[in-house]
Phi, psi and omega in degrees: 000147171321179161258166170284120169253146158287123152335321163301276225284325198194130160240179176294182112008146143259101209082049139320070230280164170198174163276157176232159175207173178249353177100011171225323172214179198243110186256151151271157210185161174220203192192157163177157175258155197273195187278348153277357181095346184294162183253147169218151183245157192216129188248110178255134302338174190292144184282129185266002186231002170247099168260020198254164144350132160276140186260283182251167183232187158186160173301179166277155171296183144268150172334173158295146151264064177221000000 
């Protein structure tokens, strides 16, 4: 499985699905910049528990092969 990337260091895609996480909890989320360039992070269904920053991402695993 991946590693955690820093949010400093590397971002996803934009509309990318990923794990997201605030350093407390782990959301599925995607990230892209609005039209000012801003990073914006987005959460499916909105996450009611990363109210924090997203710190770090990672890809999704891939599916089973069976």
């Amino acid at each position: 499985m991946s590693e955690w990337i820093k949010c400093s260091e590397q971002m996803p895609e934009d509309f990318e699905d990923v794990l997201a996480t605030d350093g407390n909890e782990v959301c599925l989320g995607f990230y892209f910049e609005d039209d000012n360039e801003r990073p914006v992070w987005g959460t499916y269904p909105t996450c009611p528990f990363c109210d924090g920053e997203i710190t770090h991402w990672m890809p999704l695993p891939e599916p089973p092969h069976q």
